[in-house]
Each structure stands twice: as C-alpha cells, then as structure tokens.
C-alpha positions in Angstrom: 35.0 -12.4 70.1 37.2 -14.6 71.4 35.6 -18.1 72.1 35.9 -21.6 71.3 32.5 -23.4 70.5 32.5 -25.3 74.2 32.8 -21.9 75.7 30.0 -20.4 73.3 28.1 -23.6 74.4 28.0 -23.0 77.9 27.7 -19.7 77.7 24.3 -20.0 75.6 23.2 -23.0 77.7 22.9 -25.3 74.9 23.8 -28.7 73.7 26.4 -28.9 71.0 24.8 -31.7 68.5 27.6 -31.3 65.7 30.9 -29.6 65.5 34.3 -29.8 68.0 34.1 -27.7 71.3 37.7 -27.0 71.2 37.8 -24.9 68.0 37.5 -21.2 67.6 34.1 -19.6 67.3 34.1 -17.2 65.0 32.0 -13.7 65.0 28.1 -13.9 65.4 25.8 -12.5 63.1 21.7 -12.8 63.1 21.6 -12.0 59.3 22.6 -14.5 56.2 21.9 -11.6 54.0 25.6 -10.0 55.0 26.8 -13.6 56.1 30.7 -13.9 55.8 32.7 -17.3 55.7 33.5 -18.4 58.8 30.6 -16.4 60.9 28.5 -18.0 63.7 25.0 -17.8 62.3 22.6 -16.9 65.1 18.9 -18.3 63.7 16.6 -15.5 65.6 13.0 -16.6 65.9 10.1 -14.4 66.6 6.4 -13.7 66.3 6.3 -12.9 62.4 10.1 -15.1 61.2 12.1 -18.5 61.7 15.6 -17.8 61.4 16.0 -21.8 60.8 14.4 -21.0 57.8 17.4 -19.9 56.6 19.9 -22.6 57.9 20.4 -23.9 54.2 21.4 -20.2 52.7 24.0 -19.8 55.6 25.5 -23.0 54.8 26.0 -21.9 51.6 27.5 -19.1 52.5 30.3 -20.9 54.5 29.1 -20.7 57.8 30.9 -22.5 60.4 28.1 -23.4 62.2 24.4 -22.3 64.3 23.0 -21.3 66.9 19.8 -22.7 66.7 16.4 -23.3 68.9 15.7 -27.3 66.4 16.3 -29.7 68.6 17.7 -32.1 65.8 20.5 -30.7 63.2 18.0 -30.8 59.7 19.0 -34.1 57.5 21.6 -32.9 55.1 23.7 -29.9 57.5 26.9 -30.8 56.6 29.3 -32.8 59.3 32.1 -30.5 59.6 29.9 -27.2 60.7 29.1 -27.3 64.3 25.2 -27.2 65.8 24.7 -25.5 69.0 20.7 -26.2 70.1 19.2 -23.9 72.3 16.1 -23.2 74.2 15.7 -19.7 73.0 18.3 -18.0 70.5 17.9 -14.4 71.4 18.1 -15.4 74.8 20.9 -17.2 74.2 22.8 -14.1 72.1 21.9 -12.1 75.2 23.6 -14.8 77.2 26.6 -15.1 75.1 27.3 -11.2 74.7 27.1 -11.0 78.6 30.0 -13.9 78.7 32.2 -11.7 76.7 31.5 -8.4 78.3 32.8 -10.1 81.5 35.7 -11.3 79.8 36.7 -8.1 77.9 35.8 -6.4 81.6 35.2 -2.4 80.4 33.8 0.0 82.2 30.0 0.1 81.2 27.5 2.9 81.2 24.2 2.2 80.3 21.9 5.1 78.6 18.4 5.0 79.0 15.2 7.0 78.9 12.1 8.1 77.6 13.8 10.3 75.3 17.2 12.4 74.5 19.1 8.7 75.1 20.7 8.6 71.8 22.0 12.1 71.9 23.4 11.6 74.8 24.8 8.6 74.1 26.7 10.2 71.3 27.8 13.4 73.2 29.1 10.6 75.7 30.9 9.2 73.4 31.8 12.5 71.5 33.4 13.8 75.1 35.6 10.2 76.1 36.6 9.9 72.4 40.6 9.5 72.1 40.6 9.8 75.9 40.0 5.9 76.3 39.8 2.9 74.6 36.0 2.8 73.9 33.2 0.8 72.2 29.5 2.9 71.9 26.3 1.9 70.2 26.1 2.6 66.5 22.9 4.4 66.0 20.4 3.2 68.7 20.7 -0.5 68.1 19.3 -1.1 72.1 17.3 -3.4 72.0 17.6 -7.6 72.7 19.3 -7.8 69.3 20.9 -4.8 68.9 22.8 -4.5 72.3 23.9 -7.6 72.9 25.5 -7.4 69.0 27.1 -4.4 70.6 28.9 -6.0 73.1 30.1 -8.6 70.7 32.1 -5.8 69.1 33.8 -5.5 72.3 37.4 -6.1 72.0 40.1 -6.9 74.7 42.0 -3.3 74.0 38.4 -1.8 75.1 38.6 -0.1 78.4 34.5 1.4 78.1 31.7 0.7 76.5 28.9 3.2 76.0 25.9 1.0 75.4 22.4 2.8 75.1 19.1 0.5 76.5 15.5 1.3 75.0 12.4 -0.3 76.4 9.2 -0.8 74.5 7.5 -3.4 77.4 7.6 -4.2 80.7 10.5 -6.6 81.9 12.6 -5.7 78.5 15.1 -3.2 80.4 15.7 -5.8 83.3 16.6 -8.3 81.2 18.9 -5.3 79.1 20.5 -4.4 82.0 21.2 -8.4 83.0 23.1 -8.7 79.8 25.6 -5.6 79.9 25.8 -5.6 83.3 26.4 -1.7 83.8 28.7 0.1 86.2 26.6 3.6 85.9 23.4 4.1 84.4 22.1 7.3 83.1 18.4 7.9 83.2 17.8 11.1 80.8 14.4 11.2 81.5 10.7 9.5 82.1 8.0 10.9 80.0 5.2 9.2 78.0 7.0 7.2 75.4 5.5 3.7 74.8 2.7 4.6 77.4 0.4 2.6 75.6 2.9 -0.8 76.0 2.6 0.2 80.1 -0.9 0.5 80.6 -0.2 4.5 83.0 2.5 6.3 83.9 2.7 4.9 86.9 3.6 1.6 85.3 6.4 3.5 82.9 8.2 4.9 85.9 8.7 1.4 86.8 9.8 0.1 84.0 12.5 2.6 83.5 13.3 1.8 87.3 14.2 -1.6 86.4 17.3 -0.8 84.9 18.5 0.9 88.7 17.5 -2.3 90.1 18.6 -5.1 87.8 22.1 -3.2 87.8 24.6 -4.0 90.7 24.5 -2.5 94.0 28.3 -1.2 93.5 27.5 0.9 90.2 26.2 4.8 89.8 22.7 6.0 89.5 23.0 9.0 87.1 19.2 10.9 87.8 17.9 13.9 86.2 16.9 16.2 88.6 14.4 18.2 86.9 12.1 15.6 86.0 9.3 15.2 88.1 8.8 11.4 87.7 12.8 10.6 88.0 12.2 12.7 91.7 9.0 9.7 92.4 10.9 6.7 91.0 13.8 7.3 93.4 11.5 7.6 96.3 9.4 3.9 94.9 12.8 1.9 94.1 15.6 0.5 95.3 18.8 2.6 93.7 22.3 1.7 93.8 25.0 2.7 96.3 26.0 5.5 94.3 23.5 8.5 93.0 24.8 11.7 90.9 22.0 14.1 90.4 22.3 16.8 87.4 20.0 19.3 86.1 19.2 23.1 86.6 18.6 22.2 90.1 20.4 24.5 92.3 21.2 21.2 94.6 22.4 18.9 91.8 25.7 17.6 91.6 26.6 18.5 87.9 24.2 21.3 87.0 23.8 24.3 84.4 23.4 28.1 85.7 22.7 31.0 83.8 21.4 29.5 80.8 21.0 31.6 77.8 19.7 31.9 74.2 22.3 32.3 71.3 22.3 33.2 68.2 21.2 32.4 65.8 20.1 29.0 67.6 21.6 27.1 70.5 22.1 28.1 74.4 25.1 29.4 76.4 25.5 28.1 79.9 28.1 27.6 83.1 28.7 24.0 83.4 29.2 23.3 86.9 31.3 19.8 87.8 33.4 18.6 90.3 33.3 22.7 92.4 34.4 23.6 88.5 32.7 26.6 86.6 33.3 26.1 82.6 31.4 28.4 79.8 29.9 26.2 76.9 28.4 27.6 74.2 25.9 24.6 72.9 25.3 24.8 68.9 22.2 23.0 69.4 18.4 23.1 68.6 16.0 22.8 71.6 16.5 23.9 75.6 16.1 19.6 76.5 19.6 19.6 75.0 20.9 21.4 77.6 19.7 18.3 79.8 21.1 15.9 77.5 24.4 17.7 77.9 24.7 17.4 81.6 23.6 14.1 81.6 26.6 13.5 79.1 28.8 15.9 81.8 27.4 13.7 85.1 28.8 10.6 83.0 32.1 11.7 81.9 32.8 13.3 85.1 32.2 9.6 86.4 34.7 7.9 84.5 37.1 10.2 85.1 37.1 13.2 82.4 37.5 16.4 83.2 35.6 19.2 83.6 37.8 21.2 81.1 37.7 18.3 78.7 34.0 17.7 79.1 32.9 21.6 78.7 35.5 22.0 75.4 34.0 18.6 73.7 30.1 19.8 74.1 30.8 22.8 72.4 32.3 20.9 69.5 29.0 18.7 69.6 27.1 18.4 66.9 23.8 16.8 66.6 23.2 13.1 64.7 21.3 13.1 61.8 17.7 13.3 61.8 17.7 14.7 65.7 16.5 18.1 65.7 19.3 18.7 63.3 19.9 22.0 61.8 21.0 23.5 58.2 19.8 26.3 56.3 18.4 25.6 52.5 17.8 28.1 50.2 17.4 31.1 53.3 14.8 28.4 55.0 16.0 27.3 58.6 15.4 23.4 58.6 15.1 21.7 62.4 15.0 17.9 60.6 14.1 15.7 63.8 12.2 12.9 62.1 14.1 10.0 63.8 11.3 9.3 66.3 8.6 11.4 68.4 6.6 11.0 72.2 4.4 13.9 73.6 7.0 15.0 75.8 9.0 15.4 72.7 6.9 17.0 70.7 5.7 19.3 73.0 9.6 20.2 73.5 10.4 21.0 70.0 7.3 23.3 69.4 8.0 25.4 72.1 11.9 25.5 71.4 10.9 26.9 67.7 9.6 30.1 69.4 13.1 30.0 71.1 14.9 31.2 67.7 14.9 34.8 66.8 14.8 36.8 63.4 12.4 34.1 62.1 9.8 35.3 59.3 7.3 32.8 60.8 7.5 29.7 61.9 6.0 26.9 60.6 5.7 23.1 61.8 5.2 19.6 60.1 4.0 17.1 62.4 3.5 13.8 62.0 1.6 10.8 64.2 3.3 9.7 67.6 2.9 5.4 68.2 2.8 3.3 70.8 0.3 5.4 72.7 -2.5 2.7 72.6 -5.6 4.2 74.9 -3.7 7.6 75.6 -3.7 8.5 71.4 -6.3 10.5 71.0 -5.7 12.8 74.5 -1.8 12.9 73.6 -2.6 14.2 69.6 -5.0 16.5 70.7 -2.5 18.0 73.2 -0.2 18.2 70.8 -2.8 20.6 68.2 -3.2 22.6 71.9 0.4 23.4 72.5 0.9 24.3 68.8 -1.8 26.6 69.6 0.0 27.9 73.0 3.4 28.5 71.1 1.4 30.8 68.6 3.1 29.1 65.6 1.8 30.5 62.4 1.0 27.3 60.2 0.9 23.7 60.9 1.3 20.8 58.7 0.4 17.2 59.5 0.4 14.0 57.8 -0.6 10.6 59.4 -4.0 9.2 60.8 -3.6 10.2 64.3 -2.2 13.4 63.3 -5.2 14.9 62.2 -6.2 15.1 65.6 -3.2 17.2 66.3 -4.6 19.5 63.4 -8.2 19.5 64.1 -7.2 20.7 67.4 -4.8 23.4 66.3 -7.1 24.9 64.4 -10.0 24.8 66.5 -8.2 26.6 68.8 -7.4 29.6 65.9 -3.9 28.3 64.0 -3.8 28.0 60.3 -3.5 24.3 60.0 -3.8 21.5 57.4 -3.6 18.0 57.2 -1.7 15.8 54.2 -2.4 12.4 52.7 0.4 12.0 51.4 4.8 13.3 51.3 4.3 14.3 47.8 1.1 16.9 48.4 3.1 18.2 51.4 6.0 18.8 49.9 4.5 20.8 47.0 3.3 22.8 49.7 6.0 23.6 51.7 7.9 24.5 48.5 5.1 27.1 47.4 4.9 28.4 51.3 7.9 28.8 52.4 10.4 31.8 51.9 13.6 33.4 53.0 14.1 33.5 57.2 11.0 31.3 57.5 11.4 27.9 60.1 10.4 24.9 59.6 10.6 21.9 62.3 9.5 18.6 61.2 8.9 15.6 63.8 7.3 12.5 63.7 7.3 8.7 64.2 10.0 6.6 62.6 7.3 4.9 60.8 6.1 7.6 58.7 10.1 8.5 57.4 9.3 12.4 57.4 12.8 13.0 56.2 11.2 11.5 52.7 9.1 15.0 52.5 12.0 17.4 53.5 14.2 15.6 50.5 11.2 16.0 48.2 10.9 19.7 49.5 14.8 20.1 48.5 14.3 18.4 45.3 11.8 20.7 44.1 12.9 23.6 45.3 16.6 23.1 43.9 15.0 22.3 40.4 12.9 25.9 40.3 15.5 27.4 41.4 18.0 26.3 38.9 15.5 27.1 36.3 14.4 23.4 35.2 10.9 21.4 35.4 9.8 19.9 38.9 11.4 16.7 38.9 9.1 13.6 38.7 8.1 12.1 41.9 9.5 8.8 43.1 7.4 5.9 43.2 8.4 5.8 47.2 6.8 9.0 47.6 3.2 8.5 46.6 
C-alpha cells in the first residue's frame, strides 16, 4: 500500500493525534502476534477483545504507529510513532482498503453465496492465472477483516482482483460490497446457510440480494439459473445493468449439456460460452461442482478469457483441501469435505456418494451443521431422512445436533451410530472399513472432522505396518 499517514487519515476518517501526515504508511496488520517493524498496527475491537490492549506489545515490536478507536494516545506511546483515532477501527480498515482498491483501479469480481463460493473462487482464479495480473482471496478470508486485508495486498501491477464475500447477518454483504466495490458479482447459490442469523428464507434471499444492490449500476450480475431462490430474488431486487445467467438451463447464457458420470468419480460435460461448444472432463466429487464450474466459466468469459482457455483450465482443476476432496488410502475412497457444512450441502454430498460406481458400500460421517438457530432440529432430522433416501449402508455422526441426524436415519431403517468423541470414531472406521469401501465425511468447521480422518490414517498405517496403535493425542479426546 502505498499511502502517506494524511492520506491513511482521511481515508479512515480519523484525527491524527501523533505522528507527521506527510510520511509513508507502511503495511496494515490487525495482529501484533506476526507484527513486523515498520507495520501499521490496526487495534480491532469487538464483543469478546480490545485490540488497544495490545498497543504497548506493538510498540515493542517497532511499530510505526496505530490505528486506534482511544480518543487520547495512552501516557507513555512514544513521540515519534504516529496515532491515528478513529470512531470504529474495522470500519475504518474497511474504509481504508476501499481507498486503495480505487487507487490500484483492478477489475473486481465479487464471489458470494450460500455455498460452493470458495471453490469457485479458486477455479476463478485457477482459469485467469498467468493470463492477467491478479490478486484472489487466500482461503476464504471474506469477511470485515479478512477482505478488506485482501485488498490491501493489492498492488499497482494488479489488473484483477478475485475477492470472495461471506455473510453471516443481515446488512454484512452491503457493507462488503461498499468496500471492494465490485465490477461483477457472482451469486453461486442461495440455500439455507446461516438461516438461523436471518430469521426465514425469505429474509436470506435478501441478504444475499444486497450484494446486487450495494454494487454499481454499471457492473455484471452473474445468477445461477437453476436455483429456485436466485429465479425470486431477481424478480424482488433491483439488479444491475448487466445479467449473465448460467446453469443447465437450456436458456442460460453459459450453460452445461450432456452431463455425464465418469470414472471412477467426476462428470464429463459440453461447456457452452460465447456460441462455443468445448468438452471438459471435471475430476471432481459432487454434481454442484458442475455449477461451481460454470459460475467460474460465466466469470472468465466476462473478463475476457476464452472459451478454449476456460474449458482446458477446469479440467486441470483440482479441489482445495478439505472441499469434497478426494484420495484413495489403503483401497478406501476418502471424499474429506470437513471445511464447513449447510443442509443444502449436506444433502448434496450424500446423494453425490451414490453417484460413484464400483463402491463396496458406502459409508458417511456426519457431523452438526451451525447457525441454524430455530430451524436445527427440522434441518438435522432432514439430513438422517435423505441418508435414508440415498440408501447409504452405515452412518456415523458425532456432535450434539448430529444425533438428530442419526436418530432419524435409523428410524427410518439405516445402520447408524452416534460418537462422543474423534478418537471412538476413528477406531471404528478403522475396524469397518475395507478395500473399495467410501467414506464422505462433512461437518461444521467447528467440530475439525479432518482430526478423525488423520486419526483413522494413523491407525490404520500403524496395523498395517505391523506396529502397536499409536497413542492418541491429547487433541483428540
């Protein structure tokens, strides 16, 4: 970033108490723990910590001066450090990272949705790689720290910026979209993640509308024409001038035709784009990555790649860690997609389980799904139902509201059982599963289900190589 402390004042709205406006600010950071000399320490203050708390270890660490929300520089900050006051300091990072995406002046495309965001974020990115300059989120740092620290990465060289925008509560995505002021915005889909933040669905769709309508009226809609509740928001909200449609939909601009199962996983389809036909063989778990993948198409196709490019890149694609990933292990098919989990979700990975052929059985691990608040109990129990539906032969589940899922499931006739804890399950999964069996596991971030699948490996590698079963880490009890 490129700013001297008068233009990082004005841009945050604050009053500079300490420090000369016409030197060089250097980079931001919200965290003393990786603090470097010569860094902007941004004190972040929220319900549960005081980043002025900390003012003193970031001294120490040579800052060269604060953001802060005191109104008064504390007695002994030293005199050659600058102090920038503000009203609000994550406002105020959210105000400065919007300064300097104006300056830098990339092309932005904002990623949101209920879920498949991230993936398609990274297939974005994936596709426009060494075909432009171009920034994208790390990981799925989208919220009011993570993006506008995104856009702070920006440098002037920078000719896009792939920036994905998550929304837990009503107004967030607004004020997301206010800050990196996108050119298109893709929605992937709207289903029922964070219902219980919303109060109904009908209160969700808004709130994913609000990034449509808080963007300018120059930019690109990019709308998933399969989803039912993208089709209503565009009929309830005011859309930009611009509006590329994709999906299976015979009448959407970029769609997929002839979609296909291969083997041993993944689908075959012809990508249509710009009156273009292109094969692309997609080595990925789950038939909502198909969707993903044209939402990626719809946004490349936008900024200019083409259809050649974008149909050879997806079938390079691979998937990020810990999102529906997929690796064999000792003759076991492993679908790891632990990162996070909504109904919708869930519901999509059971059934694309049954998609996979030559399987011995198939077998899922399924952990609780949050932010639900009212809606828990109906949204577990569907999940136990569809288990049911998909005819999976065991289910494993682990997590308080997850034992909904598994009463359920095996009300309904499935051999299911419910864990306390990683350790119990995977001693279990070790002693059930066997050559050409699958195993899916999903569940909240909160519960770290990738914790069991390396405790599965652990134990399994140590039988197999003829030792004891290793002890188990304290983490795992």
């Amino acid at each position: 970033m490129n700013l001297t402390v008068g233009e990082l004042c004005e841009a945050a709205g604050g009053r500079l108490l300490k420090g000369n406006p016409d030197d060089n600010a250097g980079k931001l950071s919200t965290d003393t723990r990786i603090l470097r000399p010569g860094e902007v320490f941004v004190a972040l203050c929220g319900p549960n910590f005081r980043g002025d708390q900390f003012l003193g270890d970031a001294v120490r660490k040579g800052v060269q001066g604060v953001v802060s929300g005191l109104d008064a520089p504390p007695p002994d900050f030293p005199e050659d450090r600058f102090f920038l006051s503000v009203p609000d300091t994550t406002r105020a990072l959210g105000d400065i990272a919007r300064e300097w995406r104006r300056i830098v002046d990339p092309t932005v495309v904002a990623v949101t949705g209920s879920a498949g965001k991230t993936t398609t974020k990274d297939m974005l990115a994936f596709i426009c790689r060494g075909e432009v300059q171009m920034l994208a989120t790390e990981g799925n740092l989208n919220n009011l720290v993570g993006l506008p620290l995104t856009l702070l990465r920006l440098k002037e060289e920078h000719e896009l910026a792939i920036i994905e925008t998550g929304m837990s509560y009503p107004d967030e995505l607004t004020r997301l979209t206010e800050i990196c002021i996108p050119d298109a915005a893709v929605l992937t889909n709207i289903g029922n993640a964070h219902i219980g933040n919303f109060g109904g669905l009908e209160q969700l769709i808004r709130g994913e509308a609000e990034i449509f309508e808080a963007m300018p009226r120059e930019g690109t809609a990019i709308i998933n024409a399969d989803c039912p509740h993208a089709t209503i928001m565009t009929e309830a909200c005011e859309l930009p001038n611009m509006v590329i449609s994709y999906g299976q939909d015979d009448r959407a601009d970029v769609r997929a035709s002839n979609v296909r199962l291969a083997k041993p996983w993944g689908y075959e389809f012809d990508l249509h784009v710009l009156d273009e036909v292109h094969p692309v063989h997609l080595k990925m778990y789950g038939r909502f990555q198909v969707s993903n993948a044209l939402a990626a198409a719809a946004a490349a196709a936008t900024i200019g790649i083409s259809p050649a490019r974008i149909a050879e890149k997806l079938a390079e694609f691979n998937a990020p860690a810990m999102r529906a990933q997929v690796e064999w292990f000792d003759g076991v098919l492993i679908v790891s997609d632990c990162y996070n989990a909504s109904p919708d979700a869930v519901i999509r990975s059971i059934w694309s389980l049954t998609d996979i052929d030559g399987l011995r059985s198939r077998i899922a691990v399924l952990g609780d799904m949050k932010e639900l608040g009212e809606h828990d109990e109906k949204y577990h129990r569907l999940i136990g139902a569809t288990v049911a539906e998909a005819r999976l032969d065991v289910l494993c589940t682990i997590g308080e509201s997850a034992r909904l899922v598994c009463d359920e499931a095996e009300r309904r006739g499935i051999a299911a059982r419910h864990f306390e804890c990683p350790e119990e399950l995977a001693e279990y999964l070790h002693k059930r599963l066997r050559s050409r069996d699958g195993l899916m596991i999903k569940g909240s971030r909160v519960l770290r289900l990738e914790n069991v699948l390396r405790r599965f490996k652990e134990i399994r590698s140590a039988v197999r190589e003829g030792g004891a079963t290793p002890a188990t880490a304290k983490g795992d009890r």
